[in-house]
C-alpha positions as CSV (number, residue, x, y, z in Angstrom):
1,X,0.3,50.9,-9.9
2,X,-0.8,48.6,-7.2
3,X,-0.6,44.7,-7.4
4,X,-3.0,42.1,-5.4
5,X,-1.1,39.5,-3.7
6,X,-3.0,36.1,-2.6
7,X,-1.4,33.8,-0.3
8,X,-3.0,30.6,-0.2
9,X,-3.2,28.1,3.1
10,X,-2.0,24.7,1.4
11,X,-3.1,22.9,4.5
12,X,-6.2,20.5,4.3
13,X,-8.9,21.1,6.6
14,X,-9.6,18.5,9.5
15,X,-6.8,15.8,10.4
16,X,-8.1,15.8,13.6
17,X,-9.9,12.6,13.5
18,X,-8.8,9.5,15.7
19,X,-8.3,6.5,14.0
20,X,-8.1,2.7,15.0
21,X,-4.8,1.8,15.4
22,X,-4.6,-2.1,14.4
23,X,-2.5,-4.3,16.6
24,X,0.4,-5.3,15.9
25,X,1.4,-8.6,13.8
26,X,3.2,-11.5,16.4
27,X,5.2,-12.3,13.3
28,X,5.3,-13.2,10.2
29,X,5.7,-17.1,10.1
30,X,2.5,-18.8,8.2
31,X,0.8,-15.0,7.4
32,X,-0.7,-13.9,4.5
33,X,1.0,-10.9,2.8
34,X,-0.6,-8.9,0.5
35,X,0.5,-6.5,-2.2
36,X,-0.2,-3.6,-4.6
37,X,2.2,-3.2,-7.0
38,X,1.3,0.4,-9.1
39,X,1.9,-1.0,-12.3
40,X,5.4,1.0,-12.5
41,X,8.7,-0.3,-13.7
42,X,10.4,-2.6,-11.1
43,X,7.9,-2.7,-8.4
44,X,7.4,-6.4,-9.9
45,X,11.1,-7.2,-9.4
46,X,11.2,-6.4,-5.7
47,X,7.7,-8.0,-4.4
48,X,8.9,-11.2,-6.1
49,X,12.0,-10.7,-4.1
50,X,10.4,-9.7,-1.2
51,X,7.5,-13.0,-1.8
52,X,10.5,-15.2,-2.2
53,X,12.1,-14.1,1.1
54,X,8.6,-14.2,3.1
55,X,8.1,-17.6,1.9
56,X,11.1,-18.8,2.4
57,X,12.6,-17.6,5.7
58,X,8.6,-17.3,7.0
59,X,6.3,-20.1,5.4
60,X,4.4,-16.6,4.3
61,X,1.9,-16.7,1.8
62,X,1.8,-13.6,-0.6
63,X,-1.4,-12.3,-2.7
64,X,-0.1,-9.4,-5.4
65,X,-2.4,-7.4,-6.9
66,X,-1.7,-4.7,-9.4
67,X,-3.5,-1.5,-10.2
68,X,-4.0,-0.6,-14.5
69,X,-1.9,2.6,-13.8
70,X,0.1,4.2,-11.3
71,X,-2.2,7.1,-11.1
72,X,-5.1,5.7,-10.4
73,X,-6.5,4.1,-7.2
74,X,-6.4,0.0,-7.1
75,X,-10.2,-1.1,-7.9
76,X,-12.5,-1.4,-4.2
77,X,-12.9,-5.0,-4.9
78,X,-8.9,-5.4,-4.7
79,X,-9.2,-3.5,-1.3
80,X,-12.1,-5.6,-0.4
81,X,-10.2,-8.7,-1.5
82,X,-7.2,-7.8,0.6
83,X,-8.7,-7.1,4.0
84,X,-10.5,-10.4,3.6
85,X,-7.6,-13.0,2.9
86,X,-4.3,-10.8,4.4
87,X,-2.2,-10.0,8.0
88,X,-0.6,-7.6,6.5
89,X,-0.6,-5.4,2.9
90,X,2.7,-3.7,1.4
91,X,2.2,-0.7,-1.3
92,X,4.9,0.7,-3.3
93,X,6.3,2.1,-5.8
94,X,8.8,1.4,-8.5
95,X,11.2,3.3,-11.2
């Protein structure tokens, strides 16, 4: 008896597109930091470490958003409101 074998290519097709590569931040004293937390456990705890830190050490201001569920993407008007108002965004995860 014979058996068929498929091998699948797991590679995506493209990735040859050049993006924009934004220049980089002179610092971080009086920015605007933005950031996502995923809605899992302990994300929260570390970006209001990491706020604390930006504000103190930096005069940084920081914007957090956070998304319903970790698998989901943030809403567009988070993104939209993000771009608009921050230097800089952080997204991460927690557990």
């Amino acid at each position: 008896m014979t058996a068929n074998i498929f091998v699948m290519n797991p590679t995506a097709a493209g990735g040859n597109e050049q993006a924009a590569v934004p220049e980089a931040l002179d610092g971080l004293r009086g920015k605007v930091v933005g950031f996502i937390d995923n809605s899992k456990p302990n994300f929260d705890h570390l970006i209001a470490e990491m706020a604390e830190i930006l504000e103190s050490r930096y005069a940084a201001r920081s914007i957090v958003r956070r998304k319903r569920l970790a698998s989901i993407p943030a809403e567009d008007q988070v993104f939209a409101e993000l771009v608009q108002e921050c230097d800089l965004v952080i997204t991460g995860s927690g557990d």
